[in-house]
MMTF fields as JSON, N, C-alpha, C and O atoms, coordinates in Angstrom:
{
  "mmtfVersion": "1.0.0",
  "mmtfProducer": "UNKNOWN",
  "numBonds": 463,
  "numAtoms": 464,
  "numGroups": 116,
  "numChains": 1,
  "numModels": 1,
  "chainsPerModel": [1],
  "groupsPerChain": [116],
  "chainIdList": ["A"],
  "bondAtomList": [4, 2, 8, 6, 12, 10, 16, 14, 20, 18, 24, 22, 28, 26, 32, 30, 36, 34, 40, 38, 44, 42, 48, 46, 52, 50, 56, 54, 60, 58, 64, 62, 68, 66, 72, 70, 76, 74, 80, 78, 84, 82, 88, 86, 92, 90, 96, 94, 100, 98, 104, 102, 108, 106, 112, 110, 116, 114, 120, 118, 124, 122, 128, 126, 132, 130, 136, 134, 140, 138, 144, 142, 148, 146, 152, 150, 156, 154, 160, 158, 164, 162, 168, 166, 172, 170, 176, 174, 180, 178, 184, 182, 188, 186, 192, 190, 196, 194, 200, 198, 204, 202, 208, 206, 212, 210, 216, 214, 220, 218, 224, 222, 228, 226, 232, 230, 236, 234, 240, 238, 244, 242, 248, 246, 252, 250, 256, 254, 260, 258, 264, 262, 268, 266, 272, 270, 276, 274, 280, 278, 284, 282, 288, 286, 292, 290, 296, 294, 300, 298, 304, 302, 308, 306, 312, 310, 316, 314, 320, 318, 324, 322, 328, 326, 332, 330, 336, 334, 340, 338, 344, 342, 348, 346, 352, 350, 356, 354, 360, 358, 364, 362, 368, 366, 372, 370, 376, 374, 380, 378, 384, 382, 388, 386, 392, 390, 396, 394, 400, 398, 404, 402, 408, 406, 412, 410, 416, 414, 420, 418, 424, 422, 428, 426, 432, 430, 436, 434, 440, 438, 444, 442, 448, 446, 452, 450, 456, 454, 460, 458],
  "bondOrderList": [1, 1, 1, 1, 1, 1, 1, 1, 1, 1, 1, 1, 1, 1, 1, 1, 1, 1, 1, 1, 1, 1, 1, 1, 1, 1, 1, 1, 1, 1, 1, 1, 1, 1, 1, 1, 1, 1, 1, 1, 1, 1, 1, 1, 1, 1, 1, 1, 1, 1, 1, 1, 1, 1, 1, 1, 1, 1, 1, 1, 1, 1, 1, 1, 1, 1, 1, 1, 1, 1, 1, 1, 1, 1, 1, 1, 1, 1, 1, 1, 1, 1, 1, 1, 1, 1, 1, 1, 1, 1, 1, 1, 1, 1, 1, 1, 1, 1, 1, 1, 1, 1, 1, 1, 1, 1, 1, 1, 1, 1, 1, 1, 1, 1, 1],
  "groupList": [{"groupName": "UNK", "atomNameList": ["N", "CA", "C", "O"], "elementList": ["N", "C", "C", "O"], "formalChargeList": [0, 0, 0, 0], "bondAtomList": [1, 0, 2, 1, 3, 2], "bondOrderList": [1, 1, 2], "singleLetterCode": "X", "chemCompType": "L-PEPTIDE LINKING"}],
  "groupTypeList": [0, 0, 0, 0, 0, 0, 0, 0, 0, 0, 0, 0, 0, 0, 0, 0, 0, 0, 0, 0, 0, 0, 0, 0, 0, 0, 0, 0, 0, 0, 0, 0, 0, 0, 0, 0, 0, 0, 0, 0, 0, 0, 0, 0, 0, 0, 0, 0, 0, 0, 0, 0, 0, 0, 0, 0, 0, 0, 0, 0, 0, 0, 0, 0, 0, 0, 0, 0, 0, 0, 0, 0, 0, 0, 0, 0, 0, 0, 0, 0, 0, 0, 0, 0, 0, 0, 0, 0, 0, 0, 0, 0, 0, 0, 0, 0, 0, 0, 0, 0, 0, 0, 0, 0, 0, 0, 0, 0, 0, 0, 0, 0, 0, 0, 0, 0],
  "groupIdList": [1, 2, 3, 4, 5, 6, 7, 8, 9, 10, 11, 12, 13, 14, 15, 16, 17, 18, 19, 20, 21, 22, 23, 24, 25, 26, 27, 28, 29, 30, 31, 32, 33, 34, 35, 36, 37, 38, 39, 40, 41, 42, 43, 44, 45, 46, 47, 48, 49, 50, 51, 52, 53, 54, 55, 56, 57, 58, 59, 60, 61, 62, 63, 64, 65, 66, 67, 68, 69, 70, 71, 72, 73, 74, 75, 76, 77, 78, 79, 80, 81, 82, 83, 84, 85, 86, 87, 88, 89, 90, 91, 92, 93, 94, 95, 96, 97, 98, 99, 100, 101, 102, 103, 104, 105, 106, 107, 108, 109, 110, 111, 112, 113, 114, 115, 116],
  "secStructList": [7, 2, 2, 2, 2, 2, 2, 2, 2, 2, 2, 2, 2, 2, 2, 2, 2, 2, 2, 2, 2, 6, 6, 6, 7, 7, 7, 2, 2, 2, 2, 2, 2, 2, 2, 2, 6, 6, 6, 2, 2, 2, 2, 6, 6, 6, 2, 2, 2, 2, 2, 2, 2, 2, 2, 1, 2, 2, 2, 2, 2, 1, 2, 2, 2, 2, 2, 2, 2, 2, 2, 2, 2, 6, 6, 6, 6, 6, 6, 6, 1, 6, 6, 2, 2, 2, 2, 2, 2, 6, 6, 1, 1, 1, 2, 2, 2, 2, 2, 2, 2, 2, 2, 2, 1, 2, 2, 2, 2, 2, 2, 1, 7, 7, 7, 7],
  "xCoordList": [158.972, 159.321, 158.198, 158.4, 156.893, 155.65, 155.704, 155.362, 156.204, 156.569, 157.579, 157.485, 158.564, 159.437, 159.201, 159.669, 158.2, 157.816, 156.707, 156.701, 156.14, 154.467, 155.679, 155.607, 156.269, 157.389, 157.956, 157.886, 158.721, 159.088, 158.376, 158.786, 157.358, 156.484, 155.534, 155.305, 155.13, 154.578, 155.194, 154.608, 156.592, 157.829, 158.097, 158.459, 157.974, 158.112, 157.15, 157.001, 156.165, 155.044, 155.123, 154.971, 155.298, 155.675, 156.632, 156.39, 158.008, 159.153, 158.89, 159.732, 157.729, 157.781, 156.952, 157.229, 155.885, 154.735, 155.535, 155.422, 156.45, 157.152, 158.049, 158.069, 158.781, 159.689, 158.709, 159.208, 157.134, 156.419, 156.276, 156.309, 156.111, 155.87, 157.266, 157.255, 158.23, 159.439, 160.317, 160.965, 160.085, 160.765, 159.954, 160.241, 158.597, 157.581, 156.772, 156.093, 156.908, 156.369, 154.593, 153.855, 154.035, 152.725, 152.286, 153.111, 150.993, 150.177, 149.855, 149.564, 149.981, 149.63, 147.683, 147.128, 147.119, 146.042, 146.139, 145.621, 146.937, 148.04, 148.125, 147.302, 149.156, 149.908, 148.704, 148.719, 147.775, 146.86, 145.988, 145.902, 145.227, 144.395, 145.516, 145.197, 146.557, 147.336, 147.928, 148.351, 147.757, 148.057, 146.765, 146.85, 145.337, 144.112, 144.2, 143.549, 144.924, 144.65, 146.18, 146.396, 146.548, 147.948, 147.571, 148.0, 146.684, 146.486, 145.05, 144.784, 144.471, 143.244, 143.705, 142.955, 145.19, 145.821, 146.662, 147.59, 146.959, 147.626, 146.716, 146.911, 146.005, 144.505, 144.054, 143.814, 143.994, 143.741, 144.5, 143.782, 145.89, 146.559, 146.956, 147.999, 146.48, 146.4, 147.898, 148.28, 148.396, 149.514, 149.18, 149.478, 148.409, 147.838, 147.677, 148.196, 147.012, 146.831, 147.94, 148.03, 148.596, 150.398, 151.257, 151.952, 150.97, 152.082, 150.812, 151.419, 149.427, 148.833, 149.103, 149.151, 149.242, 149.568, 151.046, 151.237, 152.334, 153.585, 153.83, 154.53, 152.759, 153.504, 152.078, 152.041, 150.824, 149.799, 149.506, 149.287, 149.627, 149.047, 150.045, 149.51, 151.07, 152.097, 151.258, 151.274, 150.402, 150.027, 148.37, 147.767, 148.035, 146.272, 145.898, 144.848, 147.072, 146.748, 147.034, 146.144, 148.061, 148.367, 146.951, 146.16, 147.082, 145.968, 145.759, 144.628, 146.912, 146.771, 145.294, 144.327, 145.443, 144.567, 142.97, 142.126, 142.729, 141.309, 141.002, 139.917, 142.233, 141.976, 141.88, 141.211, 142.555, 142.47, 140.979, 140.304, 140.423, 139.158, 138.269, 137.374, 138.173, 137.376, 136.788, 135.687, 137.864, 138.256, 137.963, 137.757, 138.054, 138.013, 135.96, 135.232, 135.942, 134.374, 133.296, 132.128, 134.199, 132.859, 133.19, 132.591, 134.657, 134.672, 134.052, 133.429, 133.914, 132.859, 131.635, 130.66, 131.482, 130.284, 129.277, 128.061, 130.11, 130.149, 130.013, 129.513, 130.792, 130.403, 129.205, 128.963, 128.007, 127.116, 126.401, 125.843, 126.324, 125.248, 125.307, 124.583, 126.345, 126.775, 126.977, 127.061, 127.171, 127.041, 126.792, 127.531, 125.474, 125.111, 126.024, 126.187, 126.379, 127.131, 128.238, 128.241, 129.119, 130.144, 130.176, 131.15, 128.97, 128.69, 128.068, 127.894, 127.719, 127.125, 128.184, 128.3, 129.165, 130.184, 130.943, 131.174, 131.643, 132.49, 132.41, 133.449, 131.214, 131.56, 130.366, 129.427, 130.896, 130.556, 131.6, 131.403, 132.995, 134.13, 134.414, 135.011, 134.132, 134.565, 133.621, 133.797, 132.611, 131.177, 131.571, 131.31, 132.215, 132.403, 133.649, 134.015, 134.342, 135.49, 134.525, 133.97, 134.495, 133.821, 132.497, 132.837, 131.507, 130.536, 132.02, 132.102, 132.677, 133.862, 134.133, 133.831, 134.695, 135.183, 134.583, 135.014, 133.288, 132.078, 131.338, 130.249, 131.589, 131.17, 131.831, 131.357, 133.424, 133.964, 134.834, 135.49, 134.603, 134.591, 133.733, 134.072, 132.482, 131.111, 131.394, 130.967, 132.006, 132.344, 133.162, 133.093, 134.342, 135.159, 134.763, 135.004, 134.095, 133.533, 132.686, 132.688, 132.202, 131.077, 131.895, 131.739, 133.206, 133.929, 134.601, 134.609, 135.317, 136.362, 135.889, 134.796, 135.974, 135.389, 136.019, 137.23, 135.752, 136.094, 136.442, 135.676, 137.663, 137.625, 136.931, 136.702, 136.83, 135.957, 134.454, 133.472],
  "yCoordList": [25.806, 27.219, 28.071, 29.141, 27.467, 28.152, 28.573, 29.638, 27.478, 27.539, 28.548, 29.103, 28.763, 29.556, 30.963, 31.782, 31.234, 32.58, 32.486, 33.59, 31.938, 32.19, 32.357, 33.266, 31.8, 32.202, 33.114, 33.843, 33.748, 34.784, 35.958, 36.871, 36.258, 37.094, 37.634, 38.727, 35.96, 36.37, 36.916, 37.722, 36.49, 37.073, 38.138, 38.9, 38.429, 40.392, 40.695, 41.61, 40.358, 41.548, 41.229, 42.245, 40.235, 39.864, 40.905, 41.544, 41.092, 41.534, 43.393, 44.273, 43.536, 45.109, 45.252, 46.27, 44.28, 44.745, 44.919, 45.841, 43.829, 44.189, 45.405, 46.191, 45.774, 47.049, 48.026, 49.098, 48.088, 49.426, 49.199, 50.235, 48.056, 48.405, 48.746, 49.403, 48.233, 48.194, 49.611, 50.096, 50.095, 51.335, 52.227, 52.825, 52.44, 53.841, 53.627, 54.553, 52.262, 52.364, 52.281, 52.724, 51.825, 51.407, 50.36, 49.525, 50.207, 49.321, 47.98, 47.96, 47.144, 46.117, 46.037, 45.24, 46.979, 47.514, 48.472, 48.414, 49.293, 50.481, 49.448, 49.431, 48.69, 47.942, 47.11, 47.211, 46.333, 45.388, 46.532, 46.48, 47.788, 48.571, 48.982, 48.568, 49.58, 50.004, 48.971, 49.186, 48.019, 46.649, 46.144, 45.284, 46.762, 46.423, 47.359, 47.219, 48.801, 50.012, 49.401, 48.309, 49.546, 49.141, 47.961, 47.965, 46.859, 46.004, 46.334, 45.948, 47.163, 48.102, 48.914, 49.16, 49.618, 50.247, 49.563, 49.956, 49.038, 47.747, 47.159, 47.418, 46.573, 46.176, 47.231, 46.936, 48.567, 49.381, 49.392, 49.585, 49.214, 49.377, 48.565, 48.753, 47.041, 46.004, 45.016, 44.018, 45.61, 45.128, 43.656, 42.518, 44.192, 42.535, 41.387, 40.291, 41.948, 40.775, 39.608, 38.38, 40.587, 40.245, 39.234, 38.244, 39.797, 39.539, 38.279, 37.433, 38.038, 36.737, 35.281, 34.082, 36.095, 35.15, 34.572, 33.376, 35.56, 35.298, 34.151, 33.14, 34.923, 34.087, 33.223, 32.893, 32.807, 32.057, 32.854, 34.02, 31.605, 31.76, 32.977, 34.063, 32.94, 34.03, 35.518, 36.146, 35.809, 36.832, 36.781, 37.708, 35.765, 35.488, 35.261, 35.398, 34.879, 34.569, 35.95, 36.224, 36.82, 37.569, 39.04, 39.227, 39.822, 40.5, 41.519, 42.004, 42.157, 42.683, 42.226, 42.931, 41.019, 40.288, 40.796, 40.866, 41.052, 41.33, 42.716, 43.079, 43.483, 44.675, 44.633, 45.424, 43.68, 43.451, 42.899, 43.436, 41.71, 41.292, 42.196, 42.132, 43.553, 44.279, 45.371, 45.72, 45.565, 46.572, 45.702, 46.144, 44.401, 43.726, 43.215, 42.94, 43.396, 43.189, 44.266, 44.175, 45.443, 46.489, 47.648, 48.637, 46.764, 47.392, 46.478, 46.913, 45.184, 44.279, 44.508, 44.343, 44.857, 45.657, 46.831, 46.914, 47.509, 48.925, 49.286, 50.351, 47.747, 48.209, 47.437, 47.488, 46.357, 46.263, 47.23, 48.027, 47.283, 48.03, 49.564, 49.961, 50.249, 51.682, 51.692, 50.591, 52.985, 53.418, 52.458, 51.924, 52.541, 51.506, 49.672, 48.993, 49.45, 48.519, 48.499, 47.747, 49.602, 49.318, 49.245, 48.779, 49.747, 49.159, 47.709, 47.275, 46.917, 46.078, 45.055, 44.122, 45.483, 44.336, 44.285, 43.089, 45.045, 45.101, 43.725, 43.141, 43.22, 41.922, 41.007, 40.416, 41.166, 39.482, 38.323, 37.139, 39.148, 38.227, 37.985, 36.927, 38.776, 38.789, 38.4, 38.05, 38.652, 37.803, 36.615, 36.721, 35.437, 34.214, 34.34, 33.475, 35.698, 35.654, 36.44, 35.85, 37.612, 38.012, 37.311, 37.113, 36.97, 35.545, 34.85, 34.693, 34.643, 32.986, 34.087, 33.719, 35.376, 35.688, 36.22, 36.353, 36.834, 36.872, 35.83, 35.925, 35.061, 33.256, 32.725, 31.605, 32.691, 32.6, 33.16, 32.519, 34.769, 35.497, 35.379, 35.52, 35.048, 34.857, 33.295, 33.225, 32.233, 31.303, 30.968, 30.05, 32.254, 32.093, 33.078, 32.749, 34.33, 34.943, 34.058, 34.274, 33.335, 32.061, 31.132, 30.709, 30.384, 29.478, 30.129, 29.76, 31.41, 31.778, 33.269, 33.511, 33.754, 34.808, 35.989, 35.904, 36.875, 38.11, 38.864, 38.839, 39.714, 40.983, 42.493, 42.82, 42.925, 44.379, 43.957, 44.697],
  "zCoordList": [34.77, 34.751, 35.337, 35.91, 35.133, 35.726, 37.343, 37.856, 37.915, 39.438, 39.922, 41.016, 39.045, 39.377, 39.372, 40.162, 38.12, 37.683, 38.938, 39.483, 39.335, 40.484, 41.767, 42.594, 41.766, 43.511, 43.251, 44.24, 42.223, 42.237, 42.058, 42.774, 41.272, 41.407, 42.971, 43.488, 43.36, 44.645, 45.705, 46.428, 45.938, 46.631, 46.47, 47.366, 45.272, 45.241, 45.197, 44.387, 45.75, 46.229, 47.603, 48.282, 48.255, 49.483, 50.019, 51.043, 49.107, 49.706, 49.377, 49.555, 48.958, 48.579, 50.017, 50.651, 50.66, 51.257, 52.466, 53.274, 52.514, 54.106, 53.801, 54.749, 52.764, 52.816, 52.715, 52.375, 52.928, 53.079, 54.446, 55.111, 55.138, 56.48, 57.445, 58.486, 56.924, 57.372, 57.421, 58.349, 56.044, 55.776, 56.317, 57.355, 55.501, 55.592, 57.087, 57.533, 57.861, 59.004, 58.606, 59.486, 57.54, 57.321, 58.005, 58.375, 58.29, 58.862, 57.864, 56.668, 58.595, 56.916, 56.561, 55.804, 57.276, 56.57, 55.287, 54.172, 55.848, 54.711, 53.415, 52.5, 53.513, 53.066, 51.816, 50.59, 52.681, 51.821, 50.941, 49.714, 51.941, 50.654, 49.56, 48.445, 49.575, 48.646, 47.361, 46.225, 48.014, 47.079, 46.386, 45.509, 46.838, 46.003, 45.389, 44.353, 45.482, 44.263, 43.709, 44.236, 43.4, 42.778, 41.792, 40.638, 42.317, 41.378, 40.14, 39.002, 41.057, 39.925, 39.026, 38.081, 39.067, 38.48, 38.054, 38.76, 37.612, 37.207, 35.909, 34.721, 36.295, 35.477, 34.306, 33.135, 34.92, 34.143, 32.834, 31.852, 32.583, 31.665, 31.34, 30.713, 31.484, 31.095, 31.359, 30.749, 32.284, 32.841, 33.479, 33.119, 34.617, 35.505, 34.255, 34.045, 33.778, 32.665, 32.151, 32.144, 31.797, 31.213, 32.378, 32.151, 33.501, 34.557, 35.233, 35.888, 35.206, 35.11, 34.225, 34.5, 33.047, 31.842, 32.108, 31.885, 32.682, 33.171, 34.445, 34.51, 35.568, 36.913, 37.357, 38.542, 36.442, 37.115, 38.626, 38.955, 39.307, 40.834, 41.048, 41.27, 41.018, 41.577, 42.023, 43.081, 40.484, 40.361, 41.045, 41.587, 40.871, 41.407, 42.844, 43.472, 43.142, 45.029, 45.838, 46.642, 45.774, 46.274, 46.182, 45.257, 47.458, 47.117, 46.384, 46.382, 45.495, 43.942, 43.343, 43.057, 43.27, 42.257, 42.645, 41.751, 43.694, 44.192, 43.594, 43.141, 43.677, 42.598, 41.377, 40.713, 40.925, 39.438, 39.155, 38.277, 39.989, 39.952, 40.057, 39.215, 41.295, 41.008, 39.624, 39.196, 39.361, 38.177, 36.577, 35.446, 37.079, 35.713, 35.255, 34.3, 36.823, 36.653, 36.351, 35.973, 36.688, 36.92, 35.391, 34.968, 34.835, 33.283, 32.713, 31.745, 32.904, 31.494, 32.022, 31.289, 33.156, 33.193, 32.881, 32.708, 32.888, 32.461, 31.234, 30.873, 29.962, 28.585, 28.113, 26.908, 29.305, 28.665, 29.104, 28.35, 30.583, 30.714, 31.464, 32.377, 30.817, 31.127, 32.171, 32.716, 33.043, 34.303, 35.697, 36.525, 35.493, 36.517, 36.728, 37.741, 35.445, 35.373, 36.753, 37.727, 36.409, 37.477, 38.56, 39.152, 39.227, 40.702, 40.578, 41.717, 39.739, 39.644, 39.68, 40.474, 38.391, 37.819, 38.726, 38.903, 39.631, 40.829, 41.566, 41.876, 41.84, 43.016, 42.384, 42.916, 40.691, 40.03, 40.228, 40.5, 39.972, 40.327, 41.438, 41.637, 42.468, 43.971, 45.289, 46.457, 44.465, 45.485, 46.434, 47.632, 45.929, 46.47, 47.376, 48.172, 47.123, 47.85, 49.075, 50.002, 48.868, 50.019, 50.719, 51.885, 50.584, 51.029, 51.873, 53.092, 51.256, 52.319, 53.684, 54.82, 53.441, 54.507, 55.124, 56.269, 54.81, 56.299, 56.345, 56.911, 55.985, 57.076, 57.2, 57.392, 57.265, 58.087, 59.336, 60.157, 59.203, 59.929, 61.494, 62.669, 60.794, 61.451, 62.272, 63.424, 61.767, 62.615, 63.617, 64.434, 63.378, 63.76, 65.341, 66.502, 64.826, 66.096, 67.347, 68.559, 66.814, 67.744, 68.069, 69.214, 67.1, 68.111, 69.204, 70.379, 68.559, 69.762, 70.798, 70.287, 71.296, 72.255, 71.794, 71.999, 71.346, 70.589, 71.629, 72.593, 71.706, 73.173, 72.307, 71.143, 73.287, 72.733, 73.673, 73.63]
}
């Protein structure tokens, strides 16, 4: 049943991201930042949480989750060490994601010939 709930969940965020580019004519830059605030707001009210515990990966792969990761780091941050925390806690969870994609960003620029 786990599988079913992670495909269907991921599918409707799939099938909402193309009906914003489809309908409202958004950029899927549009599309991906609005889906990292949506999942920070989400997080906030402890929803992400719920709908993690529901669809697993469904809910963790899609890029919601990077909002939820941000927001989830820079509040357990924030209640040890106040203020300063939340710029801190922000990319405890997300460090390793971002590190992967500027080196491999960075490899990918040196194998293949970039235009510009």
């Amino acid at each position: 049943m786990i599988y079913l709930n992670a495909f269907l969940v991921a599918g409707g965020i799939c099938v909402i991201g193309q009906l914003l580019v489809d309908i409202f004519k958004l950029t899927p830059g549009h599309v991906t930042s609005w889906f990292v605030v949506v999942g920070a707001v989400l997080d906030s009210f402890n929803i992400y949480d719920n709908l993690v515990k529901f669809a697993g990966a469904g809910a963790l792969v899609p890029i919601t989750s990077f909002g939820h990761s941000l927001l989830h780091g820079a509040l357990s941050k924030a209640e040890e060490m106040g203020v300063v925390g939340i710029g801190m806690g922000m990319f405890d969870l997300t460090a390793s994601g971002i590190t992967a994609a500027i080196i491999f960003a960075f490899l990918v620029a040196i194998i293949f010939k970039p235009k510009g």
